[in-house]
LOTOR-856142 format. One record per residue: x, y, z of N, C-alpha, C in turn; residue in one letter. Coordinates in steps of 0.02 Angstrom, whole numbers, plus 32768, in hexadecimal, padded with zeros to 4 digits. Layout:
XYZXYZXYZa
...
//
This chain:
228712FC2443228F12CE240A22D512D223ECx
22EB131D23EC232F131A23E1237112EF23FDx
234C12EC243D239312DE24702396127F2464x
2347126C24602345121E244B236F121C2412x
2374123023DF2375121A23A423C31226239Ex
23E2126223C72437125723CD2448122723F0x
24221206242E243611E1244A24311195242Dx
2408118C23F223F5115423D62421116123A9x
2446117D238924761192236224C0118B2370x
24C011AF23A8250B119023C72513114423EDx
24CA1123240B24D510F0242324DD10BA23D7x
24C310C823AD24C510962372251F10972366x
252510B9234D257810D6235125A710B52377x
25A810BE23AC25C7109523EF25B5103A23F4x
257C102D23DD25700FD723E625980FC52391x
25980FE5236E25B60FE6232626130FE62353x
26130FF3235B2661100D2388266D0FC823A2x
26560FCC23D3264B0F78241A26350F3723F5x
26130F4023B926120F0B237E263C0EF0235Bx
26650F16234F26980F10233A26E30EDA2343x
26CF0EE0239C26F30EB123B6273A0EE123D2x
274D0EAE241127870ED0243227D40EDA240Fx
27CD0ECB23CB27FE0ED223AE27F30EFB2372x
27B10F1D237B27A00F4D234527CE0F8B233Fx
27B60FBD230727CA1004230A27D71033233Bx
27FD1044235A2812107A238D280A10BB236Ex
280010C3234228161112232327D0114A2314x
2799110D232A27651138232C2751115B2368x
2771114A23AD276A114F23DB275C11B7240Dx
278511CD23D7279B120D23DF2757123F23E6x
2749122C2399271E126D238D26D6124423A3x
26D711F223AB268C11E723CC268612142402x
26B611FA243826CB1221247D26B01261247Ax
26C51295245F26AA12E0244E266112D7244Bx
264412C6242025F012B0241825EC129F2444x
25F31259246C25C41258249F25D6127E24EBx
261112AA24E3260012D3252225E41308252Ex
25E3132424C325B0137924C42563135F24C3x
2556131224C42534131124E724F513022525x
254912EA2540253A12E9258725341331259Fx
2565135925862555139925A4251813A925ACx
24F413AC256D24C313D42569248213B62591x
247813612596244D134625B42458132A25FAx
24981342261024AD1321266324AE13582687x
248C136926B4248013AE26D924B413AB2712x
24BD137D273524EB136A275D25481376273Dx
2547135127132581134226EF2595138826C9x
256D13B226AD258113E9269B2590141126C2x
256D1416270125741440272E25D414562746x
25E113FC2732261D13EF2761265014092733x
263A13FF26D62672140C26B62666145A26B0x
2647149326B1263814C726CC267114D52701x
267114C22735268A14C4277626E714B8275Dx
26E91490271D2732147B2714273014AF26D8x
270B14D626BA272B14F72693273114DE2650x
27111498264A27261471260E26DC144F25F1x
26CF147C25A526A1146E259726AA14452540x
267A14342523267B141B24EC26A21450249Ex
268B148F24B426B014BC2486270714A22497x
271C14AC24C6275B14A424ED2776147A24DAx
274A143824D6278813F624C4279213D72481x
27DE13D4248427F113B4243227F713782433x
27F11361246A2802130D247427E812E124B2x
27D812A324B327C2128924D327DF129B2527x
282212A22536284212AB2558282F12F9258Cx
2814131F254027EE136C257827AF135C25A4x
27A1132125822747131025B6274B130025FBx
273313222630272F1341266A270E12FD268Ex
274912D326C42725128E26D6272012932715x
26C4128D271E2694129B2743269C124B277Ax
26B2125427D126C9122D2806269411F9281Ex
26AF11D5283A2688118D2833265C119A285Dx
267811D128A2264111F128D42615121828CFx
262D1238288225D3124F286A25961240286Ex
259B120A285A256211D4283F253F11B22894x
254F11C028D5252911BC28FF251012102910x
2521122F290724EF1279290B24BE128428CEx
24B3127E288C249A129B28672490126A283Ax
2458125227FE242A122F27D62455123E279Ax
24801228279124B2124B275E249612092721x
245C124A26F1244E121F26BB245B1243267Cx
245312372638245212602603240C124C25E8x
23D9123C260823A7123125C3236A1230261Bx
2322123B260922F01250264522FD12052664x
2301122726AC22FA11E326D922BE11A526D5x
228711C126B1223A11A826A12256117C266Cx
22891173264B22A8113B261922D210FD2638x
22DD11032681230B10C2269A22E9109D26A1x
2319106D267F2304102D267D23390FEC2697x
235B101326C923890FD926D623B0100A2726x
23BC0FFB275223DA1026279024180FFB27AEx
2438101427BC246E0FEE28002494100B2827x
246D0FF3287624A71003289924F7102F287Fx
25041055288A25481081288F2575104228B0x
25C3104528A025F3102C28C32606104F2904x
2614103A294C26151056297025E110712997x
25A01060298D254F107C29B22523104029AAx
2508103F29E024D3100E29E32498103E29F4x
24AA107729F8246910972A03242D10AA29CEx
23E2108A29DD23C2106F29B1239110C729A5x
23A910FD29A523911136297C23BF11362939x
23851165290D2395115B28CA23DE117828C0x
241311A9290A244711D728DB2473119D28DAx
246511582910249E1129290D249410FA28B8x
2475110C2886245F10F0284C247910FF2817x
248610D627F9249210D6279C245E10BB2781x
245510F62751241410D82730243110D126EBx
240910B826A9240A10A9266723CB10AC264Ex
23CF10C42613238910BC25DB2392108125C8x
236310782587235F103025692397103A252Bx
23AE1081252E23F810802505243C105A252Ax
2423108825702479107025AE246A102525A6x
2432100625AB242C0FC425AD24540FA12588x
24330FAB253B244E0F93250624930F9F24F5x
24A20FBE251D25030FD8250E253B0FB92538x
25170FBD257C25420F8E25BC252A0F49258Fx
24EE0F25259024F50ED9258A25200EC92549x
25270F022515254B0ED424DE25990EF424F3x
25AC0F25250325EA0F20251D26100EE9254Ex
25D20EDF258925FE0E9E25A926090E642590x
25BC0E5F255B25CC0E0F253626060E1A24FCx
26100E3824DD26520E4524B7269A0E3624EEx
26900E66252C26D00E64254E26D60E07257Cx
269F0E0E259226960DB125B126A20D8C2584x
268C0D8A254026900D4F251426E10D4F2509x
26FD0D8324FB27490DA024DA277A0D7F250Fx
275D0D85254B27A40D832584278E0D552595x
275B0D2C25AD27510D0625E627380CBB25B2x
27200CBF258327090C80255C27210C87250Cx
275E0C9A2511277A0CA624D127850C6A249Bx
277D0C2A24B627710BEF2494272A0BE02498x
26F20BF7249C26AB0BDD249B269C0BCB245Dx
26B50BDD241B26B70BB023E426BF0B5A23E9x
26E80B5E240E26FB0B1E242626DF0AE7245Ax
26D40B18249926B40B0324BF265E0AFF24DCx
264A0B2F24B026160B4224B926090B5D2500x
25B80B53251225B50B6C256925C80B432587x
25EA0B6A25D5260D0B4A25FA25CF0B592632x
25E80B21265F25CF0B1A26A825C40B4526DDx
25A50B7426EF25CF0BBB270F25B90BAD2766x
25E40BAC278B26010BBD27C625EC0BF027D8x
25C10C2927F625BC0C7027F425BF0C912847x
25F20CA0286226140CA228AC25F80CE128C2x
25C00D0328B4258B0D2528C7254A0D2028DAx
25400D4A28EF24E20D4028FC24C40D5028A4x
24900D2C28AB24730D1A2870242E0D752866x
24210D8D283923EF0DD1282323980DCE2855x
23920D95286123540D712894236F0D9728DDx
23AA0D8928ED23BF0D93293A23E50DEE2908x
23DD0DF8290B24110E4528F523F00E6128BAx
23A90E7328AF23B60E87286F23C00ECE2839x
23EE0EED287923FB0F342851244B0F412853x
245E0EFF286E24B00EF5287324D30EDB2828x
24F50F04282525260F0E27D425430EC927D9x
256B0EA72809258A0E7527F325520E3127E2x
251C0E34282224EA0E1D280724CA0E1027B8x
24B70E4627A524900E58275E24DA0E382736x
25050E61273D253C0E48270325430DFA2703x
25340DC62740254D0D7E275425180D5D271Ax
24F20D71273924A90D58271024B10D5E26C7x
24C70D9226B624B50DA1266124F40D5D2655x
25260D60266E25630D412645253C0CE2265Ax
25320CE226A324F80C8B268B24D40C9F2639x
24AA0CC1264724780CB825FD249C0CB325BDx
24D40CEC25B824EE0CCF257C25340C9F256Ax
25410C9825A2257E0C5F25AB256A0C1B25C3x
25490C1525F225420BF12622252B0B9E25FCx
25140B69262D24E80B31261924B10B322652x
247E0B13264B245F0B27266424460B1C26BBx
247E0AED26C724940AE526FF24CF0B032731x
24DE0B22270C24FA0B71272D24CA0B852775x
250C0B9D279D24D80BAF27DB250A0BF52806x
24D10C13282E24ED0C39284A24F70C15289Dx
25340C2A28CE25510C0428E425560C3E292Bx
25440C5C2927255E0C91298325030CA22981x
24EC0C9929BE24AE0C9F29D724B00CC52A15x
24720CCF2A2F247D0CF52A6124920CD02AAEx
24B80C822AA624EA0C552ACD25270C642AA7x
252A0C832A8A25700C7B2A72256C0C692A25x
25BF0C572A3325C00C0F29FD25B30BCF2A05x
25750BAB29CA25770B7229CE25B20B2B29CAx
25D40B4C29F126150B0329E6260D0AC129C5x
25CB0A9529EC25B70A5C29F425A60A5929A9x
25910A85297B25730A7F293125980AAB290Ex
25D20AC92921260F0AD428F9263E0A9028ECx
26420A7D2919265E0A422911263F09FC28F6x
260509FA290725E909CA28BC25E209C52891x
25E20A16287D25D40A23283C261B0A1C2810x
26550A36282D26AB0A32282126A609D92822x
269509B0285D269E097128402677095F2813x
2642096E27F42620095527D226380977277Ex
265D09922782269009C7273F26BA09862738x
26DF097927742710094A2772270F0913275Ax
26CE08ED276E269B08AC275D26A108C72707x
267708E326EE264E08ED26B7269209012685x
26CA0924269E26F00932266526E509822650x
26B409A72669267F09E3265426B20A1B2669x
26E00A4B263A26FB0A72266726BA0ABC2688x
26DF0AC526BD26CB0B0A26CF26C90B4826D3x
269C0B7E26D826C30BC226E226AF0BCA272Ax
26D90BE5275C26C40BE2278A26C30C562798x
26980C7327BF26A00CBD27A2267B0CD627DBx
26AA0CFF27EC268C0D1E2828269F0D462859x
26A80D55289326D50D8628AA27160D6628D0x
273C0DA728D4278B0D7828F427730D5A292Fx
275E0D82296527550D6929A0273B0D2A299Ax
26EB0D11299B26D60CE8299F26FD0CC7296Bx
27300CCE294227600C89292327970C752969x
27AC0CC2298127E10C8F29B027BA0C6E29FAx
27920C8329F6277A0C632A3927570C222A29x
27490C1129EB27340BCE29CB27840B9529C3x
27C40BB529AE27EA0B9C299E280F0B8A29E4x
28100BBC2A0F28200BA62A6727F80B772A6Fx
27C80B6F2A7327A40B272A8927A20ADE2A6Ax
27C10AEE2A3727D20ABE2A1B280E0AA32A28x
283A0AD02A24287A0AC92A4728920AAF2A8Fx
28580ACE2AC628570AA72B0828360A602B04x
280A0A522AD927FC0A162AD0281909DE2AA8x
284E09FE2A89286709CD2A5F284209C72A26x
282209E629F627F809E529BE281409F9298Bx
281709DF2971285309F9291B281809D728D3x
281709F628AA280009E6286B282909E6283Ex
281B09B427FD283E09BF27CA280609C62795x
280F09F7279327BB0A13276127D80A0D270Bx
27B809F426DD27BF09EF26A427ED0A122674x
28070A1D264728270A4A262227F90A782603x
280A0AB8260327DB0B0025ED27AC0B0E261Dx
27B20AF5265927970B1926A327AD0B5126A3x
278E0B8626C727C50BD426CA27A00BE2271Fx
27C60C1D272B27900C39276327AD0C8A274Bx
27700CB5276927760CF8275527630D1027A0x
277D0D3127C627740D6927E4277C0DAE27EDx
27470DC0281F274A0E12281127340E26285Fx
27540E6F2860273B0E9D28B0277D0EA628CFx
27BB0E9428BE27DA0E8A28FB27E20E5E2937x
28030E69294B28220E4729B328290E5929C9x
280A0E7529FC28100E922A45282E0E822A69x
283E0E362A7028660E252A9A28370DF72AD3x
280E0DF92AD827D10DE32B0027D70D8E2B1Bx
27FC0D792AED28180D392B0028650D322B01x
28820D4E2B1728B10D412B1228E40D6E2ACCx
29170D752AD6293B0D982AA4295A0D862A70x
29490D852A3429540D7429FE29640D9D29C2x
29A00D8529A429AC0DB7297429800D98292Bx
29950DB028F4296D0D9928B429AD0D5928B1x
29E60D6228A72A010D27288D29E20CEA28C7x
29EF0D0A28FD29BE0CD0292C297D0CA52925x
29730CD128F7290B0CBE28EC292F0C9528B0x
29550CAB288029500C6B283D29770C262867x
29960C40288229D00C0028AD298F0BCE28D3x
29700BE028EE29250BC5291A28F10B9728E3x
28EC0BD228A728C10BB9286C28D20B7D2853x
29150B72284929370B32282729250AF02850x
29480B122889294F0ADD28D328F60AB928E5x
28C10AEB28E428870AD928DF285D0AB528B7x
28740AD1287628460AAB283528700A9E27F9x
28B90AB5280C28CF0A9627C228CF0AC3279Bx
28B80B0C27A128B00B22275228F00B6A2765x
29270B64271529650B752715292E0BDD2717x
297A0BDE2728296F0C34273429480C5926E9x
29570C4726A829490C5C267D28FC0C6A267Cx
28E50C39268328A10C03269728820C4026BCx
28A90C6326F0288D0C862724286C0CD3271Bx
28400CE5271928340D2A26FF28130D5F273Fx
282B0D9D272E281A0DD3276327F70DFE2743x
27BF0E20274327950E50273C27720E852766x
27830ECA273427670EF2275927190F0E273Dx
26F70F25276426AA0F37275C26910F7E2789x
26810F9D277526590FD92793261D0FF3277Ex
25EA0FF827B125B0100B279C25AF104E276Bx
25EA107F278325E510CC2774260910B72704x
26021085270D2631108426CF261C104126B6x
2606105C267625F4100C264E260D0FC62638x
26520FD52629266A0FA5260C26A20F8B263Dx
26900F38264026C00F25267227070EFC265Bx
27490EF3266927750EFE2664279A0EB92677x
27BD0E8E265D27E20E4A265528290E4C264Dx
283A0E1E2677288D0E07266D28850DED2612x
28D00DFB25F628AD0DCF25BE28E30D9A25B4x
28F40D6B25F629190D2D25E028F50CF225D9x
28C50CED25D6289F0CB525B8288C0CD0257Ex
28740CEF255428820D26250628B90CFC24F6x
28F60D0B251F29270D102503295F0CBD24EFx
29410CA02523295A0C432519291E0C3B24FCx
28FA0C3F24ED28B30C3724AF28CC0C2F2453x
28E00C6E246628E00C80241629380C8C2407x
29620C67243129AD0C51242B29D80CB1242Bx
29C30CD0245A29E70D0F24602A100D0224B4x
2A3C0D3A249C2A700D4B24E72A5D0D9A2507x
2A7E0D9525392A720DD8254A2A5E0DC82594x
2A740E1725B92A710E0B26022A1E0E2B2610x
2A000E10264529BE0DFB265F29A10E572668x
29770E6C2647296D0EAD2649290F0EA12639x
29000EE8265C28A10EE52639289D0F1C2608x
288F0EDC25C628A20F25259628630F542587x
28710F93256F28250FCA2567280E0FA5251Bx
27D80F8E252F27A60F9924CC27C30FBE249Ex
27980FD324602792101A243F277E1040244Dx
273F102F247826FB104F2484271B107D24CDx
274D108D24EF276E10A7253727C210A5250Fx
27BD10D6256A27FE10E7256B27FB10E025ABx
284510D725D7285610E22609289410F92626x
289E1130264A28E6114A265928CF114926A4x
290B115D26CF2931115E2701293A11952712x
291C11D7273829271205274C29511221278Ex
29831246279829A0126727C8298612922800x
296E12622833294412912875295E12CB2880x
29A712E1288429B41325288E29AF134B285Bx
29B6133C28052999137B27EF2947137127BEx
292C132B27C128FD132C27892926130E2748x
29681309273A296B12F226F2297212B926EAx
297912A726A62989124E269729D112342694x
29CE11FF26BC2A0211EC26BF2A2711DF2687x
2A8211D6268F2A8A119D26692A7911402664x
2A75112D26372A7110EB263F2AA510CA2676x
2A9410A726952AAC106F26D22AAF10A22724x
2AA810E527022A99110727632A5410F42779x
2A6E10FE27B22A1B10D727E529EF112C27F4x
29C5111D27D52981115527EF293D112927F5x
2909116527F628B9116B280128AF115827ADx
288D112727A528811103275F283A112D2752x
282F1146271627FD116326E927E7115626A6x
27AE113E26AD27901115268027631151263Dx
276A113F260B2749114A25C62723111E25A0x
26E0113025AC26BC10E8259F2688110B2577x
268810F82527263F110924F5261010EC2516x
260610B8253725C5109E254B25AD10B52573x
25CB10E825A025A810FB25D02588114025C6x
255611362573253A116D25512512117A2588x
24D6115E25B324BA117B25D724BE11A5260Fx
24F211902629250D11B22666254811E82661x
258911F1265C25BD1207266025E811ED2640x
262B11F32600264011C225D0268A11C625FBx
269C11F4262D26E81209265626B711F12696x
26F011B726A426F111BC26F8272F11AD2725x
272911DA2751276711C82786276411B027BAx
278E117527C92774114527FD27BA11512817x
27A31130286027DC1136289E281110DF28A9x
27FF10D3285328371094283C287B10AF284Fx
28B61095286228DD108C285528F3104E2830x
292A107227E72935104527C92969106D279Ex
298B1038275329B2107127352986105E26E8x
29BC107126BA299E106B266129E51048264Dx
29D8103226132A14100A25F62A29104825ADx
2A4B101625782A52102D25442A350FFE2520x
2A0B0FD7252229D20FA82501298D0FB124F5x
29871005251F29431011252E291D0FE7256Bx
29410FBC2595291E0FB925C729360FD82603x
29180FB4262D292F0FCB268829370F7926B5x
29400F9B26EB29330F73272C290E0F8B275Ex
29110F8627A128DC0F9827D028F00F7427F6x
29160FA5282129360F93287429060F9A28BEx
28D00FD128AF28AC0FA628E22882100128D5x
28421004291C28351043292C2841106E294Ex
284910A32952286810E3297D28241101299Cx
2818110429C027E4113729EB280311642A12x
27D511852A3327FA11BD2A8327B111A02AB7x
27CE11992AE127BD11982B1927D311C62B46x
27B611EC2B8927B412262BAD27E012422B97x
27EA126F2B3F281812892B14286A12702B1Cx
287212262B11289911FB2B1E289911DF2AD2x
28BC11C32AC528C911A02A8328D111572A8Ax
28AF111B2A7C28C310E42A7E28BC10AF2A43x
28E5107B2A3128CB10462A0728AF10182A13x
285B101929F8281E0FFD2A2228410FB22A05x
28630F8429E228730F5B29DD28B80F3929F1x
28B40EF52A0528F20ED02A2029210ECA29F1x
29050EB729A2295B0EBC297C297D0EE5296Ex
29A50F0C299129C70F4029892A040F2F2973x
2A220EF629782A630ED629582A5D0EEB290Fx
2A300EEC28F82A150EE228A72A210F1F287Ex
2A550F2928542A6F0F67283D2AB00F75282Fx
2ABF0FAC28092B090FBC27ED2B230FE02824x
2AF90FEF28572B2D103228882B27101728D5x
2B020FBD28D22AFD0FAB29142AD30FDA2951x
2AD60FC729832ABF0FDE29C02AD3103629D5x
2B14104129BD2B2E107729DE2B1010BC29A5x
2AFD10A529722AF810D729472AA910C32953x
2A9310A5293F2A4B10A329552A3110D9297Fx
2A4A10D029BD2A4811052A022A50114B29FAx
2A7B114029C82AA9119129BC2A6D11B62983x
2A55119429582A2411B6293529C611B4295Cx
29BF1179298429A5119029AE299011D829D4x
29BC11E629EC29C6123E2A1029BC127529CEx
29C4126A299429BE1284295C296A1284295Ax
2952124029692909123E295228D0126B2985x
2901127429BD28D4128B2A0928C312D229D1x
28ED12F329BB28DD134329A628B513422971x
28D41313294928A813022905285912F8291Ax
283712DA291F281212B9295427D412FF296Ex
27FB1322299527DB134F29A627C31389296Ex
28091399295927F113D3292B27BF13C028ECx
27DA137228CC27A9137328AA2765136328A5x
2744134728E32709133A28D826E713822903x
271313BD2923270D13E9294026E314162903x
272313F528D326FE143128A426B31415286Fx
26A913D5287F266913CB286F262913E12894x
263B13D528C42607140328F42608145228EBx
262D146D28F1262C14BA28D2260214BA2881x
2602149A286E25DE14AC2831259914B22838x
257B14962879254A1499288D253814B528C6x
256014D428FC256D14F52932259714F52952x
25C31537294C260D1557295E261815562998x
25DC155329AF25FC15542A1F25E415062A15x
25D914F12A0525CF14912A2B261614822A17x
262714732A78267014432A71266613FA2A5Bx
269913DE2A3B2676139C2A0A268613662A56x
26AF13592A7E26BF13322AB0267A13442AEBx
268413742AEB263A138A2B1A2612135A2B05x
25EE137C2AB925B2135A2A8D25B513052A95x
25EF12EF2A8525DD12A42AA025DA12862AD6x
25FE12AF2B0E25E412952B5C25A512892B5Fx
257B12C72B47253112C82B4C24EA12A32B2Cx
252212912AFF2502123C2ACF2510120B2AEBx
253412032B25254011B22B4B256911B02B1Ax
259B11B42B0225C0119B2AD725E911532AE6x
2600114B2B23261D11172B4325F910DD2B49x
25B110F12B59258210BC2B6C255610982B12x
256A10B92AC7255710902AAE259110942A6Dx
25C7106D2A872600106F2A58260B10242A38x
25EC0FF42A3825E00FB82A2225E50FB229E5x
26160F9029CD26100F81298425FD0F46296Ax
25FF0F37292625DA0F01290B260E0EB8292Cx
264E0ECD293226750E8D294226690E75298Bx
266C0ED129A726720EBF29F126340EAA2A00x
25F50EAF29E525B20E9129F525B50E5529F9x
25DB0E1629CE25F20DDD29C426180DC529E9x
26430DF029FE267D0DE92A4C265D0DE12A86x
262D0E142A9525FB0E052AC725CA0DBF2AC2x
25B10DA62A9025870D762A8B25B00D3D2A81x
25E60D472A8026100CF72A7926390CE62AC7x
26460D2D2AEE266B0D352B35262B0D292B5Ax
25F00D302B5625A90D2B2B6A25A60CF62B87x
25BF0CA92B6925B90C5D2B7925D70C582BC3x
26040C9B2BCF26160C762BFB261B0CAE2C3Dx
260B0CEA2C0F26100D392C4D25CB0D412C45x
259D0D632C8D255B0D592C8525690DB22C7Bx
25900DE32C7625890E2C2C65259F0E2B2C1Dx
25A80E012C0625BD0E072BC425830DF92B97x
25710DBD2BC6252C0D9E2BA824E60DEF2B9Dx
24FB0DEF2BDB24AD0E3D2BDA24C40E7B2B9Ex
25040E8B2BA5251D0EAE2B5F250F0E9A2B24x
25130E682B0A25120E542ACD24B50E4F2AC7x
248D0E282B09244B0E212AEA24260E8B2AE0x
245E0EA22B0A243F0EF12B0524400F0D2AAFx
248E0EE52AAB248F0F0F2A6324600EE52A26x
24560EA02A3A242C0E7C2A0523D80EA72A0Ex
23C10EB92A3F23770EEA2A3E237F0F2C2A39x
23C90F382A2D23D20F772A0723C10F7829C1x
23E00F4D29A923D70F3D295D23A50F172948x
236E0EFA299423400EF7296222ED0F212969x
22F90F5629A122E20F8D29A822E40FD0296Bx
23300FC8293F23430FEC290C23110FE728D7x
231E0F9228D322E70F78289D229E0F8528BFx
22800F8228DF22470F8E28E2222E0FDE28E1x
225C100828FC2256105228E8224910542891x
2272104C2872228A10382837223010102817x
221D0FF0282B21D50FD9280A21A90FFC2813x
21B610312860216B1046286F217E108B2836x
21A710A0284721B810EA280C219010D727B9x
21AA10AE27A42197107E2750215210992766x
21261060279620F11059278920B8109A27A0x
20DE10CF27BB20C9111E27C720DA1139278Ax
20FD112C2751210B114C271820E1113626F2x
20CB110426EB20A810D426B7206510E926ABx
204B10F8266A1FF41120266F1FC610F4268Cx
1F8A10FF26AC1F8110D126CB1F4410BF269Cx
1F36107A26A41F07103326671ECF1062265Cx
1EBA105826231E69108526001E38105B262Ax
1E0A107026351DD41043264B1DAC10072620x
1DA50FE726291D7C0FBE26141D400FCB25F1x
//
């Protein structure tokens, strides 16, 4: 009863925070931070284990900055919750796993619930429909599989919530398990055109450029209304062809007309609540300047860490991006992801692409590598930085739980290779599908991954649930 009533305590706190709005108070941020990691300590068995293992506990830290941030590859080994698993009420797929056991899972209570949905609608409404005073709901475009075909996939669940509270009601989701619907992307864009109706069009990069190539070989151009936008998110692989970002707005214009400002990039992670916006449509909105950055809330922080020693960068060096997120009271409030990206002096960042290792190799799992203050050559060069980083530190997450398990071993032995699918690349596969029949069988594997998740996910509920009095 104790542990509810802190957690109903600090989550009230935090939506009071995210209420506030993205231009609220920063200065409370500090000592929330402290609260909700003494206690996470005390209720994350996993997560303590690890700050244990680092030496860095809640007595220990004076500042948000001492809290010990727990790796994005955690979260496929271990149920990393703060409150009894018998309280989730919401799961998703991990980034990077399609594998449908519970360690590939993020779970939430009906607190995590209530904390992710009003954080994204604060951050969606802020960045992406920052004139909806004006415009009210827009038309939505949604360049994913729809929660029906996926429903334990994060970009999924997130697509959906932003139809319900943005949307009209003819909003549709648009990548199926053929792909993308072209033939009713494009009626629906002429029928914007017809009607005057602008659009949001939102969804992942890929299936945007492989929609905008076909338009392009066909000669198809729109001139879509004024206050159309498009938002994408996931990255480019490269999968069609090689494209940088200035390429994709140069394409965007050329396709539909809508100026770069117009154009928005977002980032999203299951391991981390609150998702993350260019803010130049914010910013030709409400008559501001300023160069194109995703700025942090109140409610987070984000720095840029140094693979060879663990510290934070300065602003504009390129590292491993680490996120500080109040909302992610249920789970872990520090996480470290294998982003590359840098921090500004505005409080935001960027995000140059992902770093993995492969057969203890270092690579950038993404094609825009142009994208950045240190280019290609420095990219590479901190790369080799990340191979050691990499090892030792998730080495030493596993030691917190057993000192002889080699951590590279340990994931050979999870198939690690065989379920590395992420939410974009699931979309990459189902949009390359139309026309590769191995792409096609990938993508329908990972769609009965996710919806195998969900049905694990019901039968558990309904094994928890007391069972009906008799009659």
């Amino acid at each position: 009863m104790v542990a509810r009533d802190d957690r109903e305590r600090l989550a009230h706190a935090v939506v009071a925070m995210i209420e506030a709005g993205v231009d609220g108070d920063f200065a409370a941020f500090d000592a929330l931070a402290i609260e909700v990691f003494s206690y996470q300590y005390a209720h994350n068995e996993p997560y303590r284990a690890f700050c244990d293992a680092a030496g860095k506990t809640p007595a220990s830290a004076e500042s948000w900055r001492d809290i010990p941030a727990y790796p994005t590859e955690a979260f496929k080994r271990d149920i990393v919750t703060s409150f009894p698993l018998s309280e989730a009420v919401m799961a998703n797929i991990t980034s990077g796993t399609t594998s449908p056991n519970q360690r590939g899972q993020i779970f939430r209570d009906e607190v995590g619930r209530r904390l992710i949905l009003s954080a994204n609608a604060v951050m969606t409404g802020s960045y992406l429909f920052p004139d909806r005073e004006k415009t009210g709901r827009l038309r939505l475009l949604l360049l994913t599989p729809g929660p029906d075909l996926a429903p334990t996939m994060g970009m999924a669940i997130g697509m959906d919530e932003t139809r319900k509270r943005f949307g009209t009601e003819d909003s549709a989701f648009l990548v199926g398990r053929a792909g993308v619907d072209v033939k009713r992307m494009i009626a629906m864009l002429r029928q914007s055109e017809s009607d005057g109706t602008p659009v949001a069009m939102v969804g992942a990069t890929s299936a945007f450029v492989y929609f905008m190539q076909v338009c392009l070989r066909k000669r198809i151009r729109f001139c879509l209304p004024p206050g159309s936008r498009l938002c994408d998110g996931g990255g480019y692989r490269g999968r069609f062809g090689e494209m940088t970002r200035e390429d994709f707005y140069a394409m965007a214009f050329e396709t539909f007309g809508i100026e770069e400002a117009w154009c928005i990039n977002t980032l999203g992670m299951a391991e981390s609540a609150t998702n993350y916006f260019d803010d130049t449509l914010r910013n030709a909105v409400l008559g501001r300047s300023g160069k194109r950055h995703k700025p942090a809330p109140p409610w987070t922080r984000v720095i840029a860490i140094d693979p060879a020693t663990g510290d934070p960068l300065p602003h504009g060096e390129l590292g491993l991006l680490c996120h500080y997120d109040l909302a992610n009271l249920p789970t872990v409030i520090a996480v470290q992801t294998d982003n590359l990206g840098w921090t500004d002096e505005r409080g935001g960042f960027e995000i140059v692409g992902r770093a993995r290792v492969v057969n203890e190799r270092a690579e950038l799992a993404v094609s825009d590598r142009s994208v950045g203050p240190l280019g290609d050559t420095g990219t590479f060069r901190l790369l080799e930085a990340y191979v050691n980083f990499s090892i030792k530190f998730k080495s030493m997450l596993v030691s917190s739980r057993s000192p002889k398990t080699d951590y590279l071993e340990l994931r050979r032995e999870q198939g690690d290779e065989d379920v590395t699918l992420s939410c974009p690349a699931v979309v990459e596969e189902l949009v390359a599908g139309a026309e590769d029949a191995e792409a096609r069988e990938r993508g329908e594997a990972a769609l009965e991954a996710f919806q195998r998740a969900a049905e694990a996910r019901r039968e558990d509920a309904a094994a928890a649930s007391p069972p009906a009095p008799d009659a």
